[in-house]
N, C-alpha and C positions, 0 to 999 in steps of 0.2 A: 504493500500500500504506500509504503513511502518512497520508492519509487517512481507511482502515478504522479505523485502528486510535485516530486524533484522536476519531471520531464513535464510536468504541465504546467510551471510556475518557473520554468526555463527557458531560457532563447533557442529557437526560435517561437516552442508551442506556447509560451505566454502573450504571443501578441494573437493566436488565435483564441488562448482561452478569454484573453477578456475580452472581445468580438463576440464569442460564443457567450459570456454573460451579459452583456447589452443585449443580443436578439431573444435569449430568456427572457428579462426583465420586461422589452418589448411584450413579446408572449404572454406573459402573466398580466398585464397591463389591459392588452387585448382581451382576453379570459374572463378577466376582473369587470370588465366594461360590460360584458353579456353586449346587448344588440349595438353598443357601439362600437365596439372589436369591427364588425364587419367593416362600418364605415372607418373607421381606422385601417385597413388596407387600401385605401383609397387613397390616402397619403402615400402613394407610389415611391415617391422619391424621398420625402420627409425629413425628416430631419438627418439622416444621415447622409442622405444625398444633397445637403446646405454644404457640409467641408466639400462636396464638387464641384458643386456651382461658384463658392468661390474660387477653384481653380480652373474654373473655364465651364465646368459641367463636364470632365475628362472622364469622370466614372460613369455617368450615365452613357454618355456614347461608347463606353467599351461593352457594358452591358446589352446596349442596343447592338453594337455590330456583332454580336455575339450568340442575338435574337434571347434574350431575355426579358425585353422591355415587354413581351405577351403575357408572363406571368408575373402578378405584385412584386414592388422590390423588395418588401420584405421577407415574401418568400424564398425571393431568388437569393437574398442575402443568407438568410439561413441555412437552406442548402449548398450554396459555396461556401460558407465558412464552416459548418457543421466536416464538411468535403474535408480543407484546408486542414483543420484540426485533429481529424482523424489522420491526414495521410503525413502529417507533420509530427504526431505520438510516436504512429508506429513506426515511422520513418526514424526516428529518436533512438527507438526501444531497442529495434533488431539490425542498425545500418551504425550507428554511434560506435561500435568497436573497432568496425572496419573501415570508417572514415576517420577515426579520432577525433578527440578534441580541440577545439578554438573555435575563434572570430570567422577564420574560411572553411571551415563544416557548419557552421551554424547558418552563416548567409547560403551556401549552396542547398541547403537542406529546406530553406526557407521559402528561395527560387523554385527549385522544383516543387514543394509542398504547394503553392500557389500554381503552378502551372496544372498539377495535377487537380485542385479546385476546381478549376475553370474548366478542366474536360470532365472531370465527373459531374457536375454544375450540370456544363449543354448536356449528357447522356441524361440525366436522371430531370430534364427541365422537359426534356419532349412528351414525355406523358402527361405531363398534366398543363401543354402549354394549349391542348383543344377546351381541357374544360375552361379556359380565361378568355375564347373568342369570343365576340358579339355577334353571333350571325341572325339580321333582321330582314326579312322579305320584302317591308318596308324602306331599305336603305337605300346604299345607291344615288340614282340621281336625287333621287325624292329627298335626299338631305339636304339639298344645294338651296342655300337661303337659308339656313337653319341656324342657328346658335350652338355655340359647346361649349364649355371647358377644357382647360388645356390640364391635363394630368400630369405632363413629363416636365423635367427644368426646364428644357427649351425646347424649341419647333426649327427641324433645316429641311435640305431639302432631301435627306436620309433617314430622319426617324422622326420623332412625337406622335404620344396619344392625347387623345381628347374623349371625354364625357358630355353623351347627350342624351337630355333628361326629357321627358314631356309626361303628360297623364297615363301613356298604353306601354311609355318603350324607356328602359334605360341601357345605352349602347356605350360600349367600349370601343374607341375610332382608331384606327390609324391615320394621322393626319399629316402633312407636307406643307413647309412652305420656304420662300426664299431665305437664302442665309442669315441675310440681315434685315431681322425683325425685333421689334420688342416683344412678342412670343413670352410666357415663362409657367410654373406652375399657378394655378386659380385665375388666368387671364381670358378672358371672354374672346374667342374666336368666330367670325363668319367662313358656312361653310360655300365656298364658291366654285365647285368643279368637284367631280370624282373619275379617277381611275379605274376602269372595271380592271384591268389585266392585273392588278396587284394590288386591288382592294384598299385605295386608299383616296383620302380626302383632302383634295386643295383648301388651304384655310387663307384669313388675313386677319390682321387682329384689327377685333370689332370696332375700337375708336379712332382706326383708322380708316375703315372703310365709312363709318356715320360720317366725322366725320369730313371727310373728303365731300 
């Protein structure tokens, strides 16, 4: 037991153990919340995805080129770091004798723990990235004039989702638009074009298109 606990309060698996108790903490929060939990996945990017945004929003769009932006980021956090911390333990337990000790085992062990994250992450993301589509019969052109919300930190011309809400339909969008936009999470979008070939939706932000 005290060895769990050496290797999990060690470099490199303690920068995933305390990742891995933030998304607990999250979780019980959510739990705790009952019916507000849900809409607290709704905060896609949330608060952790704020240290991104200050850097540009680097981690969201790796997420997205990555095609994780279909399922919450909460989710997707947790299962890459749940990923990370397993493969960075064991990686520790049974490779640490025959890599040895120091500073360059510990970043190399860290490098790959993280890379292996992010491929166990997209395998184990694709099953459950159907149950997070929107698919409405209604959609399509018939959204074009419509209002949204924008879910993701920003909107380019690669990635963003947007929420759209009315009395019969709540839809989870994928939305597009030019690079340079004020775009960001809770910002009101008009929807003005749709893609059928890749199911997505031209936007502009709404008080620019009023207005203009």
């Amino acid at each position: 037991m005290s060895e769990f606990f050496q290797i999990c309060f060690s470099f490199p698996t303690v920068a995933y153990t305390t990742m891995l108790g933030i998304v607990c903490l999250y979780w019980v929060v959510v739990i705790v919340s009952g019916g507000a939990g849900i809409d607290a996945l709704d905060l896609q990017l949330g608060a952790v995805e704020g240290g991104a945004d200050a850097a540009g929003g680097a981690l969201s769009h790796v997420f997205a080129a990555m095609g994780f932006d279909i399922v919450p980021f909460p989710i997707t956090l947790s299962i890459v770091t749940l990923s990370g911390w397993a493969s960075s333990f064991f990686g520790t337990l049974y490779l640490s004798s025959w890599m040895g000790a120091g500073v360059l085992s510990a970043i190399t062990m860290l490098v790959v723990s993280l890379g292996v994250a992010f491929v166990a992450g997209t395998i184990l993301m694709q099953p459950l990235r159907p149950l997070f589509r929107t698919y409405d019969e209604s959609g399509g052109d018939a959204m074009v004039g419509e209002v949204c919300t924008i879910r993701s930190s920003s909107v380019d011309s690669e990635h963003g989702r947007a929420r759209f809400q009315d009395e019969v339909r709540d839809s989870i969008l994928s939305v597009r638009c030019a690079d340079d936009n004020s775009l960001k999470r809770g910002s009101k979008a008009l929807i003005i074009g749709y893609d059928e070939d890749d199911n997505t939706y031209r936007v502009e932000p709404y008080e620019d298109v009023i207005g203009g």
